[in-house]
C-alpha positions in Angstrom: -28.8 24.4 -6.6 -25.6 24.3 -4.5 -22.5 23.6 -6.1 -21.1 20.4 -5.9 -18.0 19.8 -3.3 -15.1 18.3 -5.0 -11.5 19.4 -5.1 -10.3 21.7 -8.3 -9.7 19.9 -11.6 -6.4 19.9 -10.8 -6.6 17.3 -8.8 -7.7 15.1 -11.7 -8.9 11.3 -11.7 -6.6 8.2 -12.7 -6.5 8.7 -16.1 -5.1 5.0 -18.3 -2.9 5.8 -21.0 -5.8 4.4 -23.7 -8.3 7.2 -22.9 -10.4 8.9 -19.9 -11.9 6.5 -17.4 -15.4 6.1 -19.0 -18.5 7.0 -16.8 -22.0 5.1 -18.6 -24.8 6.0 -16.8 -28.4 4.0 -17.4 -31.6 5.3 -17.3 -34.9 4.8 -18.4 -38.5 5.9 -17.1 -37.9 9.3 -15.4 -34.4 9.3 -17.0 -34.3 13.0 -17.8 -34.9 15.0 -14.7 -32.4 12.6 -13.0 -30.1 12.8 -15.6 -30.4 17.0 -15.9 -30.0 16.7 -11.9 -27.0 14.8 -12.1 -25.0 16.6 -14.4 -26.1 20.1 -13.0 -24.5 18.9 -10.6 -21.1 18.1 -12.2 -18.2 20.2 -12.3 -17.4 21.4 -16.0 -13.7 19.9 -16.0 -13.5 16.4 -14.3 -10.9 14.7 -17.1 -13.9 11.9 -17.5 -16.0 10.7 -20.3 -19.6 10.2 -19.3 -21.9 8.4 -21.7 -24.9 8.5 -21.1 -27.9 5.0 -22.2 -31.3 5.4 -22.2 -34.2 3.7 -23.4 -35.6 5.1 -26.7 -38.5 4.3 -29.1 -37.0 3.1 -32.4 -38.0 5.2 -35.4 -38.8 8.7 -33.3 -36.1 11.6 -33.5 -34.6 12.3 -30.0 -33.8 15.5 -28.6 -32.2 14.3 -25.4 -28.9 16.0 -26.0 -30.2 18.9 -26.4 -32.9 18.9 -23.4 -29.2 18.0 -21.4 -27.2 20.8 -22.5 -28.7 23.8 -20.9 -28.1 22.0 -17.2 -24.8 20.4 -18.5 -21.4 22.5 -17.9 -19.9 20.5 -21.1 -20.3 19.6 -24.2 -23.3 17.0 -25.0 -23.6 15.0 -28.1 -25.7 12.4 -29.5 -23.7 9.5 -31.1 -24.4 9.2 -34.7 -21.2 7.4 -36.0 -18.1 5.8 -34.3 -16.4 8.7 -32.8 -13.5 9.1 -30.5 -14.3 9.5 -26.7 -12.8 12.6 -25.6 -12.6 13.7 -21.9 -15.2 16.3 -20.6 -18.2 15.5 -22.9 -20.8 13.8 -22.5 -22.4 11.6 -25.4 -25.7 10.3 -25.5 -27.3 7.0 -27.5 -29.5 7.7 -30.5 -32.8 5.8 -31.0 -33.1 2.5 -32.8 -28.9 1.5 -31.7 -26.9 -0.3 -29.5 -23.7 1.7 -28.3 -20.4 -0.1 -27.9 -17.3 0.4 -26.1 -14.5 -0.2 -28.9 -10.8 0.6 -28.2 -10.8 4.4 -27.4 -14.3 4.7 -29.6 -17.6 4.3 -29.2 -19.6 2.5 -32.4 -23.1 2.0 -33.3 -24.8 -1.0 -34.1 -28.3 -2.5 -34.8 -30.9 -3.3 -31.6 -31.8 -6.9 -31.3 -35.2 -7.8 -33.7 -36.4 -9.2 -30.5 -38.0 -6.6 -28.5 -37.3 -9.1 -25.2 -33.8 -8.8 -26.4 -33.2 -4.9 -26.3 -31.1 -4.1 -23.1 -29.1 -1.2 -24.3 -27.8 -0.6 -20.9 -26.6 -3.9 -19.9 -24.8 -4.1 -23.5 -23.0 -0.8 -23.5 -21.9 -1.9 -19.8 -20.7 -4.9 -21.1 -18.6 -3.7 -23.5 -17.4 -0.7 -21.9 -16.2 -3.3 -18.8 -14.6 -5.5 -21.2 -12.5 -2.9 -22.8 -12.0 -0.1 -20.5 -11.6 -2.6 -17.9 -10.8 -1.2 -14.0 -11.2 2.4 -15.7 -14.8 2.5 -16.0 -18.3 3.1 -13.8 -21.4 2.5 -14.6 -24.0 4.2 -12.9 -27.8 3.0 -12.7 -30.8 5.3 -12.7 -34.3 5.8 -12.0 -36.0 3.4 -14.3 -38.4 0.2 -15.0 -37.0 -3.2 -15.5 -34.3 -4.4 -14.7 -31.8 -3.4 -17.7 -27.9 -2.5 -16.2 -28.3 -5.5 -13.7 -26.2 -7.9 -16.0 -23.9 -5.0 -17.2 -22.7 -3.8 -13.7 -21.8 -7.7 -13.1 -18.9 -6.9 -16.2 -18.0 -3.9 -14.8 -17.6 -5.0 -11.1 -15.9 -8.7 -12.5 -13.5 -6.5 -14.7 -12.5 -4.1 -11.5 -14.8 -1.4 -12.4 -17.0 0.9 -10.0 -20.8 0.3 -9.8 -23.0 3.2 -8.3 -26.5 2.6 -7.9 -29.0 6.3 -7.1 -31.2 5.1 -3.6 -34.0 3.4 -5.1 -36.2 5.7 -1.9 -35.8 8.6 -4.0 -35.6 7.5 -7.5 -39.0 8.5 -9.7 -39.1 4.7 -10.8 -37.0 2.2 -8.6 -36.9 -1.0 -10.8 -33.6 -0.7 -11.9 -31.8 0.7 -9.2 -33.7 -1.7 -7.5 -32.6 -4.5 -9.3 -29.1 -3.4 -9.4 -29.3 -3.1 -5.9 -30.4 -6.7 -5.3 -26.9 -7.7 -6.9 -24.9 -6.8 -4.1 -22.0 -5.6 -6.0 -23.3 -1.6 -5.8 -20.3 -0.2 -4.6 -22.1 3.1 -3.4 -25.6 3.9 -3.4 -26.5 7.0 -2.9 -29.3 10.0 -3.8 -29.0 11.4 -7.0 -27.3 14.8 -6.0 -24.7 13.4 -4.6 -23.4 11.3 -6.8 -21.1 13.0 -8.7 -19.2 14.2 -5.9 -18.6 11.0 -4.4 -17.9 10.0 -8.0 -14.9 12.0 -8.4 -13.7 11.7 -4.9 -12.8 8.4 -5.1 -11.6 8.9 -8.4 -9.0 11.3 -7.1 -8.3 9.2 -4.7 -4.5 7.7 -5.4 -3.6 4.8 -3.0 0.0 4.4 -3.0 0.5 0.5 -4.4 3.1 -1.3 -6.3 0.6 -2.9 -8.8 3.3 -5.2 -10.3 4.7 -8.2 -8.8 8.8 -7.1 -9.1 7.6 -3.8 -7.1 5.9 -6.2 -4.6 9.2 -7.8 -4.3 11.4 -5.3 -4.2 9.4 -3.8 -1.4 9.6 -6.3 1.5 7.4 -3.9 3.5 4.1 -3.8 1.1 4.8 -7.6 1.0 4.7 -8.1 5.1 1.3 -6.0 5.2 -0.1 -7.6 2.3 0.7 -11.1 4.5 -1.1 -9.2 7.2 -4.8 -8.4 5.2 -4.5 -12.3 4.3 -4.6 -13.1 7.9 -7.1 -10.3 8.7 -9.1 -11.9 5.9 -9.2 -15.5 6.8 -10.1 -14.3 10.2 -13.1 -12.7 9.1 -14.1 -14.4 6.4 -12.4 -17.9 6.8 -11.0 -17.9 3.5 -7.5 -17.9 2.5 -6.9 -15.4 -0.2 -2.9 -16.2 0.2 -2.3 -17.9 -3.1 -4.4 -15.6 -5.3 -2.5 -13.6 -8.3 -0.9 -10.8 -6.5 -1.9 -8.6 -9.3 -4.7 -8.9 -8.8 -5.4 -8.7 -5.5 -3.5 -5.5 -5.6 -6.1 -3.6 -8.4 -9.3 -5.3 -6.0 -7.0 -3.8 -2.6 -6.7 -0.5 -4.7 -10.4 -0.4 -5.3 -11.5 -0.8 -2.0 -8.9 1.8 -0.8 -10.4 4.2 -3.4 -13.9 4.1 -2.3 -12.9 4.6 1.5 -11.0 7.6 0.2 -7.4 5.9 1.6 -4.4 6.3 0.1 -1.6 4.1 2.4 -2.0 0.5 2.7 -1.2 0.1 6.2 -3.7 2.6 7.3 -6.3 0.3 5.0 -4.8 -2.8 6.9 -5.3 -1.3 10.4 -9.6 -0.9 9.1 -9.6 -4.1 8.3 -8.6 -5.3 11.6 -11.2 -2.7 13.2 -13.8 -3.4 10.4 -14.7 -7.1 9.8 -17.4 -5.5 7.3 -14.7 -4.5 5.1 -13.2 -7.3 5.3 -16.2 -9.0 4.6 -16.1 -6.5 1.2 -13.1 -7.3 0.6 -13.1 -10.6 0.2 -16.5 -10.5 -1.9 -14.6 -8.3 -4.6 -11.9 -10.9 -4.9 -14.2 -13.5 -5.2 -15.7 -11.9 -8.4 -14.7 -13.5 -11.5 -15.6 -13.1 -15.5 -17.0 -16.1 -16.9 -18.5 -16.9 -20.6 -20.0 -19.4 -22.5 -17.1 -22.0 -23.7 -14.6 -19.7 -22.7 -12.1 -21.6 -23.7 -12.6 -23.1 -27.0 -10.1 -25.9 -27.4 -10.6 -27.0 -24.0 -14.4 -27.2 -24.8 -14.3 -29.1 -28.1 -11.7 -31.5 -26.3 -14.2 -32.1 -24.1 -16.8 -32.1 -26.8 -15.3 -35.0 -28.9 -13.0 -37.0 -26.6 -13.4 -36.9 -23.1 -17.5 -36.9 -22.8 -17.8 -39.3 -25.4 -15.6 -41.7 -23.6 -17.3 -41.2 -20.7 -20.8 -42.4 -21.7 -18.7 -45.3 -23.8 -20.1 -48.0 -20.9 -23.6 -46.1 -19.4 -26.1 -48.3 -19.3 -29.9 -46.3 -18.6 -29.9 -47.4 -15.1 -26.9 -45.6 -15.0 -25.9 -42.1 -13.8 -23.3 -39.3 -15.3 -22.8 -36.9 -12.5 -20.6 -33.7 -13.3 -19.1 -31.1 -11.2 -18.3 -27.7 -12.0 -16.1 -26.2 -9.5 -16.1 -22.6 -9.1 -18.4 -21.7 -11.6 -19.0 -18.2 -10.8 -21.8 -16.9 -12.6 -22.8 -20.4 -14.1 -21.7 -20.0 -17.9 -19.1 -23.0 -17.4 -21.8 -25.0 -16.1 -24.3 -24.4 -18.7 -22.0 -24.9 -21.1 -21.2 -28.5 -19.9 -24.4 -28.9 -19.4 -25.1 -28.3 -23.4 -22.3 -30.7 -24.1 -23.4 -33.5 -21.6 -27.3 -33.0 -22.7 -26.2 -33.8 -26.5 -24.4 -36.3 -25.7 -26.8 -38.1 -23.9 -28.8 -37.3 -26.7 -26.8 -39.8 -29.0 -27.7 -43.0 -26.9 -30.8 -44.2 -26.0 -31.8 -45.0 -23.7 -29.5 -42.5 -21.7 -28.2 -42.8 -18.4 -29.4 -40.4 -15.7 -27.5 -36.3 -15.8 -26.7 -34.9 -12.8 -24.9 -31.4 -13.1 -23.4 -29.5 -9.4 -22.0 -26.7 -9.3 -20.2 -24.5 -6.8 -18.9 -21.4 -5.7 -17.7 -19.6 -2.4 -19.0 -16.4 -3.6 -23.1 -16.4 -3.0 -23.9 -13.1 -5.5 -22.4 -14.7 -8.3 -24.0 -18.0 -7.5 -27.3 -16.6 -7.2 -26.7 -15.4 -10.8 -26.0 -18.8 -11.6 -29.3 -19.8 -10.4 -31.0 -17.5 -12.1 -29.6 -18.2 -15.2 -29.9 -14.8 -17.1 -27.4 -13.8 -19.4 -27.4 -11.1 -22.0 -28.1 -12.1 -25.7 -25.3 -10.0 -27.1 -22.5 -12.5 -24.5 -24.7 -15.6 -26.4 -25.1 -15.2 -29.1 -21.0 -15.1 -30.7 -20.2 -18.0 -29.0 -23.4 -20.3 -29.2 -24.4 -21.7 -32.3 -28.2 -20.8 -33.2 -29.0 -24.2 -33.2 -27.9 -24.8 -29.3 -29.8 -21.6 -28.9 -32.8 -22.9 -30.4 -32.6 -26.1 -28.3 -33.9 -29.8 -29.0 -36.7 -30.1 -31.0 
């Protein structure tokens, strides 16, 4: 097969000072042929750490590393303790264990009793988002199910990069499918040529300042950043202006990346050519991370002064109506929902429970709707008991 055509390592990728940006790729039915395509495919020194998930049967031996290495230009290794990440080697998940993202590691840990509660994908995602935060992909494969759907949420929220391979060619498209269906794939693309486009827009270095004295001190960036505001409400109708600057720069840095731009006027002149970017834009600043009772005191202030108070003079022809604005992928309003439902529970009769909820960003409200969350985000902050529900 042809060589793949990416600049020299030389030309490395943004590299954090904690460790190599971390690559987890998910795969699962037909995962090996795609996975020894894809890394046949990858040049021996890229400065990243690819990780690679799949779905294995607890209890059988696996030889995956192995069956990678002869089409791999690097090292391959199966995870069998916490280790290190290193860049230029790949590591791959042994049976019967989870695999987390931990500082500059990667640790082991037990799968879920509960079969229906075994998404090894979506749970290295998760973690790898949450502490490699912008410097991380994830990449979803050829596989059933729908596993990686909820972990490429993380990474896109946390600034990450999601590539999806074209479910048209993939041996089994329920997960890139799924993935898909998400609407935060940043690329999707067929399977050979994902590694190029990977490390292209690695490499590429858009020239920002990503604090806010820099911003200030450069009257310039600040004028054009003023400009993609008013390119943005123009398009989109929504006024971005009093957003964190920071972070609107990493989002603005992101989106550079993947067009392969480095100067931010240049990127502001597409988006007054291109409302579709603008359109992208604007979706990737919308993205927010969300949890169960996120904030703790704020929650049990809630929990054991204000709701009680409010339900003080409810009568059952009554009705409590609550309103969770911006509630991006719904945990907040699940959570009050938990709080207002036992509430209610303490008086009978109980007056009617209405919960709303809003957001101006439709993907993550359709996750809202949906309501599906992984077990491994539950189950630290949720009591077993609110798990369990009412009897």
């Amino acid at each position: 097969m042809d060589e793949p055509a990416v600049s020299p390592a030389g030309d490395g990728p943004l590299l954090p000072s904690k460790g190599p940006v971390v690559v987890g790729i998910g795969a699962s039915a037909g995962g090996l042929a795609a996975l020894k395509t894809f890394f046949l495919h990858t040049p021996e020194k890229t400065g990243l750490a690819f990780v690679v998930v799949v779905h294995l049967a607890p209890g059988h031996e696996s030889h995956l590393a192995d069956l990678l290495q002869p089409n791999a230009k690097m090292p391959v290794q199966q995870v069998n303790a916490t280790i290190p990440l290193e860049p230029d080697r790949i590591y791959v998940i042994p049976p019967g264990c989870n695999l987390s993202a931990v500082d500059t590691h990667l640790r082991l840990s037990d799968l879920p009793a509960h079969r229906g509660a075994r998404l090894p994908i979506d749970h290295f995602f998760s973690t790898l988002a949450k502490v490699h935060d912008g410097a991380s992909v994830g990449i979803v494969l050829t596989g059933t199910g729908a596993d990686g759907t909820l972990g490429i949420q993380e990474i896109k929220a946390n600034g990450g990069i999601v590539i999806v391979q074209d479910p048209v060619e993939a041996e089994f498209d329920g997960m890139p499918r799924s993935a898909v269906a998400t609407g935060l794939a940043d690329l999707v693309l067929p399977l050979k040529k994902i590694p190029a486009a990977l490390l292209q827009t690695l490499r590429t270095e858009p020239k920002l300042p990503l604090s806010e004295d820099k911003l200030e001190a450069d009257g310039d960036a600040e004028r054009t950043l003023r400009g993609i505001f008013t390119l943005l409400r123009k398009w989109t109708g929504r006024d971005f202006s009093r957003y964190k600057r920071s972070t609107i720069l990493r989002r603005i840095q992101r989106r550079m990346q993947l067009q392969q731009m480095t100067d931010l006027d240049a990127y502001r002149e597409q988006l007054r050519d291109q409302a579709d970017e603008a359109r992208l834009l604007a979706d990737d600043l919308l993205v927010t991370v969300s949890s169960f009772f996120r904030d703790p005191a704020i929650f049990e202030k809630l929990q054991t002064d204000i709701i009680p108070r409010i339900f003080d003079d409810k009568q059952a022809e009554d009705d409590v109506r609550v309103w969770s604005v911006g509630c991006a992928t719904g945990e907040e309003a699940y959570s009050l929902a938990i709080l207002f439902r036992e509430e209610a529970g303490r008086h009978a009769p109980s007056p009617a429970l209405q919960i709303f909820a809003t957001d101006l960003h439709p993907i993550s409200l359709q996750h809202a709707r949906e309501g599906r969350y992984l077990v491994g985000e539950i189950e630290p902050v949720v009591s077993p008991e609110r798990i369990a529900g009412p009897e």
